[in-house]
C-alpha positions in Angstrom: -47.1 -20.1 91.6 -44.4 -17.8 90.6 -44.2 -15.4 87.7 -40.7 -15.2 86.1 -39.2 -13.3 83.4 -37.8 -14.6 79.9 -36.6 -13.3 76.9 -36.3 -15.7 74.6 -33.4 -15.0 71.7 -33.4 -15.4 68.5 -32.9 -18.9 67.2 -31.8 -20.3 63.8 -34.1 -22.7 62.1 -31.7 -24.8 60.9 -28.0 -25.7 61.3 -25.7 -24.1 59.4 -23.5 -26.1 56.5 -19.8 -26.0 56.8 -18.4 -23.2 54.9 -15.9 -25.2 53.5 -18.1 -27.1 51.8 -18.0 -24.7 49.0 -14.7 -25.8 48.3 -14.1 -28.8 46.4 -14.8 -31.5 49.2 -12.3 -34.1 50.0 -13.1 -37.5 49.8 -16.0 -38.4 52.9 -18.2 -41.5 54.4 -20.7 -39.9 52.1 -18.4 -40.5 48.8 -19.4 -44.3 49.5 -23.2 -44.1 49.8 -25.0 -44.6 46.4 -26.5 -41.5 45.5 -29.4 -41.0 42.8 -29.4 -37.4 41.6 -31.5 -38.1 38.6 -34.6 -38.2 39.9 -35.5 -35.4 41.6 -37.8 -34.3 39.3 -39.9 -36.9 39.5 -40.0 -37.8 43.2 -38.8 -34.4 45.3 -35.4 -35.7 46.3 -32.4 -34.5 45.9 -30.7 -37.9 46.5 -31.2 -41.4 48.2 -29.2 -43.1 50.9 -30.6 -46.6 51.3 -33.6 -45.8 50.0 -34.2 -42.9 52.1 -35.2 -40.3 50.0 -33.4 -36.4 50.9 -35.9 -34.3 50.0 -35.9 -31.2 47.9 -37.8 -29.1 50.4 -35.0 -29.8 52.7 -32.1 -29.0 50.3 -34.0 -25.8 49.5 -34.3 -24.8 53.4 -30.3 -25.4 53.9 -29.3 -23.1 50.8 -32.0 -20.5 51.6 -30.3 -20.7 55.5 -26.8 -20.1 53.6 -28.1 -17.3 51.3 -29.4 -15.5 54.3 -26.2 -15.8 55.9 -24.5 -14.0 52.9 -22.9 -16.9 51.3 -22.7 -16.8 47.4 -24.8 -19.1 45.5 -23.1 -21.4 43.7 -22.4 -25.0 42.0 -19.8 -25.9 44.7 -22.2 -24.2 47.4 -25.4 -26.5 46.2 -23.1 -29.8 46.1 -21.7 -29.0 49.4 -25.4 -29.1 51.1 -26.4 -31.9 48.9 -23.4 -33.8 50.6 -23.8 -32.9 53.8 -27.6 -33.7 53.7 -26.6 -37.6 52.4 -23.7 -37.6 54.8 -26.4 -36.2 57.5 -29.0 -38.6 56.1 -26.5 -42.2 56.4 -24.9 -41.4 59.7 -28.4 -41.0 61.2 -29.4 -44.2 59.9 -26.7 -45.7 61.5 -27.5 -44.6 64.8 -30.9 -45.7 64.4 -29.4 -49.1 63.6 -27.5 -48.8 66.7 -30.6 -47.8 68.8 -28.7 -44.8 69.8 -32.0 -43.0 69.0 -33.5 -44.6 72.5 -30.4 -43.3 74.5 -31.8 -41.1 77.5 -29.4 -38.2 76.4 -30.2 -38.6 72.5 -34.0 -38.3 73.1 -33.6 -35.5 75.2 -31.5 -33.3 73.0 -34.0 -34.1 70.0 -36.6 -32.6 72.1 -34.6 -29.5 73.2 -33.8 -29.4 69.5 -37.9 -29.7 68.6 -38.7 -27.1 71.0 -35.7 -24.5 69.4 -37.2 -25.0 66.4 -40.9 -24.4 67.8 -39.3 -21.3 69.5 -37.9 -20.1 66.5 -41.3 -20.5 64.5 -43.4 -18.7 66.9 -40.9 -15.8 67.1 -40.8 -15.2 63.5 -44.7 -15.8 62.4 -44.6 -12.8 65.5 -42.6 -10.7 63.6 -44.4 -11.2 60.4 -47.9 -10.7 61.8 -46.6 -7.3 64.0 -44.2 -5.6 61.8 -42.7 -2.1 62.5 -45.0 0.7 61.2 -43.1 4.0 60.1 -44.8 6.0 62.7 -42.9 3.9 65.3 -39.6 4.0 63.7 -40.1 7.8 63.7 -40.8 8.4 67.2 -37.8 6.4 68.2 -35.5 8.4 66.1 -37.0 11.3 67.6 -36.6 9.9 71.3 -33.1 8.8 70.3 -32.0 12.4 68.7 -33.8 13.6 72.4 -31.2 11.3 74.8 -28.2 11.7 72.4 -28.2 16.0 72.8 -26.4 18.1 70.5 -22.6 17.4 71.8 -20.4 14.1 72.5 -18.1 13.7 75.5 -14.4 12.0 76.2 -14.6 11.1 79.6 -11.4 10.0 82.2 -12.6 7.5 84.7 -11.4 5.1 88.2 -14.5 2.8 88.9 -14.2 1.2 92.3 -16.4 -1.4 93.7 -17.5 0.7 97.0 -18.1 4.7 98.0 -15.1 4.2 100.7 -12.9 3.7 97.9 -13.7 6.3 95.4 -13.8 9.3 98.1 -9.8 7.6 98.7 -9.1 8.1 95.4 -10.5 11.9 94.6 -8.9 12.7 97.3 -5.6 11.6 95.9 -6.4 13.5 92.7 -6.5 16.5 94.7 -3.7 15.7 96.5 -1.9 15.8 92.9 -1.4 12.2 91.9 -2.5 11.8 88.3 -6.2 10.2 87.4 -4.6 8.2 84.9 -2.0 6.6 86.7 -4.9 5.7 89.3 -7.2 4.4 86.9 -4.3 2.1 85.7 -3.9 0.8 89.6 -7.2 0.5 91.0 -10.1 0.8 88.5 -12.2 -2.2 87.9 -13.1 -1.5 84.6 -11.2 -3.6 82.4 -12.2 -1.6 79.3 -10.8 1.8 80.1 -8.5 0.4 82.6 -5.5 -0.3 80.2 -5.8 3.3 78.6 -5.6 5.0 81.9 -9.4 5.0 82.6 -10.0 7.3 79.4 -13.0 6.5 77.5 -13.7 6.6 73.6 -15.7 9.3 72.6 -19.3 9.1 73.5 -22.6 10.8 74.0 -25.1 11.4 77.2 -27.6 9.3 75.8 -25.4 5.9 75.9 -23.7 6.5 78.6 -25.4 4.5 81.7 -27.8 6.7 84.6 -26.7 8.6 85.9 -23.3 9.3 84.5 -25.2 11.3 81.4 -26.9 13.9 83.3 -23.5 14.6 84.7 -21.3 14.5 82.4 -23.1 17.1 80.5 -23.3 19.3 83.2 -19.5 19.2 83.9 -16.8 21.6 83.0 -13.9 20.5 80.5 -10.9 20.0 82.3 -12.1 19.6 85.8 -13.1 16.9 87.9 -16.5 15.9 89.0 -16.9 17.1 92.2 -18.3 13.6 94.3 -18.1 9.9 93.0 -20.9 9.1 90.9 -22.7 6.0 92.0 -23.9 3.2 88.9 -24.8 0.1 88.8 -21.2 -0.8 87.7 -20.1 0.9 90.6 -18.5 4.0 92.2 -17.1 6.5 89.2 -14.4 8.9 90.0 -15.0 11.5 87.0 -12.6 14.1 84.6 -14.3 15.6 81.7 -11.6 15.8 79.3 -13.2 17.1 76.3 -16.3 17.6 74.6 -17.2 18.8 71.1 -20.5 19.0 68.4 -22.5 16.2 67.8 -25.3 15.5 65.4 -27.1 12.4 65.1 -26.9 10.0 61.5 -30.0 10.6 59.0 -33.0 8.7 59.8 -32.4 6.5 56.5 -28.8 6.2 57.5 -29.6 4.0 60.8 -33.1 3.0 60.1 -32.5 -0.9 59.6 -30.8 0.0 63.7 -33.8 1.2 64.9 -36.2 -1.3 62.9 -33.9 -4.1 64.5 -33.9 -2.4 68.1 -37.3 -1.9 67.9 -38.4 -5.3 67.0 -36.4 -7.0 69.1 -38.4 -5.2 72.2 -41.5 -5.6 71.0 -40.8 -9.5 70.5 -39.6 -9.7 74.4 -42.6 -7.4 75.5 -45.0 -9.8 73.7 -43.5 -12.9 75.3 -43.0 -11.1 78.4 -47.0 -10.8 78.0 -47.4 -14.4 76.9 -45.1 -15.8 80.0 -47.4 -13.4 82.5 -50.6 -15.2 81.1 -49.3 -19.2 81.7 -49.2 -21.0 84.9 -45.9 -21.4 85.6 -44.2 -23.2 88.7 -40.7 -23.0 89.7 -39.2 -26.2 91.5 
């Protein structure tokens, strides 16, 4: 039996409706499917297709979905749902008349789709059971202001895949050809590559180990004496500048760390979870 390690993403409940819906729809299969809105009062649906009732609870779960997602409530808004749902509701139907439900593939997916939903549910009755306390968000700050230091750094940078390599290219540097105009050649980071291997402002804290430690301990201006080993790769370093740097307000970025924090507490508790089951790999 092996143990292995999972961390299961967040998952939406349900599917979102086209945005477009909210517009005034154009004419659909859905347009020709008898639809009863009058009585959802009495029996909890929203409509009927073939006397298959759409249920209110279900119309209610799709618009809360939308709301969440920052759409704007609204009359167009609830009749684009409530057409999706019948449209939803009569081309399932067919399918069942077809038998398509039986198809290998089609049973498969419904079950992969049963267990997102399962995956989802567990994840969030976590969340709500094991909330973030003040205390915690707190201490990260405090951990976060500790990392971050007191001063943010612009950083010049070649990263080459192997040691060989980057001693090749310092050397070059000190020969008198231009980091920038190496960088642009040879560096095998596509993100700085294109502006001549200089980096946007940034401080220690992000920046990935080691790089951090040194950076702060170089001198503006001047190269970093050896290559700097990553798990990216080989960094050939030139502090270019460096000024103050003060980390936002707790309240400012507190939603951040309540997000951040929750999200590693959810993967350490599944982590936990996955540790506990017998699990064998085949």
């Amino acid at each position: 039996m092996k143990k292995i390690r999972a961390i299961v993403p967040f998952l939406a409940v349900f599917c979102c409706v086209n945005a477009a819906l909210a517009a005034p729809p154009k004419a659909t299969a859905a347009d020709k499917v008898s639809i009863e809105k009058s009585g959802a009062e009495t029996n909890r649906d929203v409509a009927r297709v073939n006397d298959e009732g759409v249920s209110v609870a279900l119309f209610e779960l799709a618009l809360k979905d939308q709301l969440r997602a920052g759409v704007q409530d609204s009359a167009a808004l609830r009749e684009g749902i409530r057409r999706e749902l019948v449209l939803q509701t009569f081309l399932a139907q067919q399918a069942v008349k077809q038998r398509l439900d039986k198809a290998g593939d089609v049973q498969l997916r419904t079950e992969a789709a049963r267990k997102s939903v399962l995956t989802a549910a567990w994840q969030q009755q976590w969340l709500q059971d094991n909330p973030v306390s003040d205390t915690e968000v707190q201490a990260e700050y405090a951990a976060l202001a500790t990392r971050s230091g007191d001063k943010e750094y612009q950083i010049r940078q070649v990263v080459l895949r192997d040691e060989t390599s980057a001693h090749l290219v310092l050397e070059q540097v000190k020969g008198g050809k231009k980091l920038e105009d190496l960088a642009r050649s040879y560096s095998i980071d596509a993100a700085s590559k294109a502006e001549g291997g200089l980096m946007p402002w940034v401080n220690a804290g992000v920046l990935v180990t080691p790089l951090g430690e040194v950076v702060s301990k170089a001198k503006v201006g001047q190269m970093v004496a050896e290559p700097v080993r990553t798990a990216v790769g080989w960094h050939v370093l030139e502090l270019v500048a460096e000024r103050p740097f003060a980390l936002p307000p707790l309240e400012q970025i507190k939603p951040q760390l309540q997000q951040s924090l929750a999200q590693r507490k959810l993967e350490a508790a599944i982590q936990t979870e996955i540790n506990k089951a017998k699990i064998q790999l085949r």
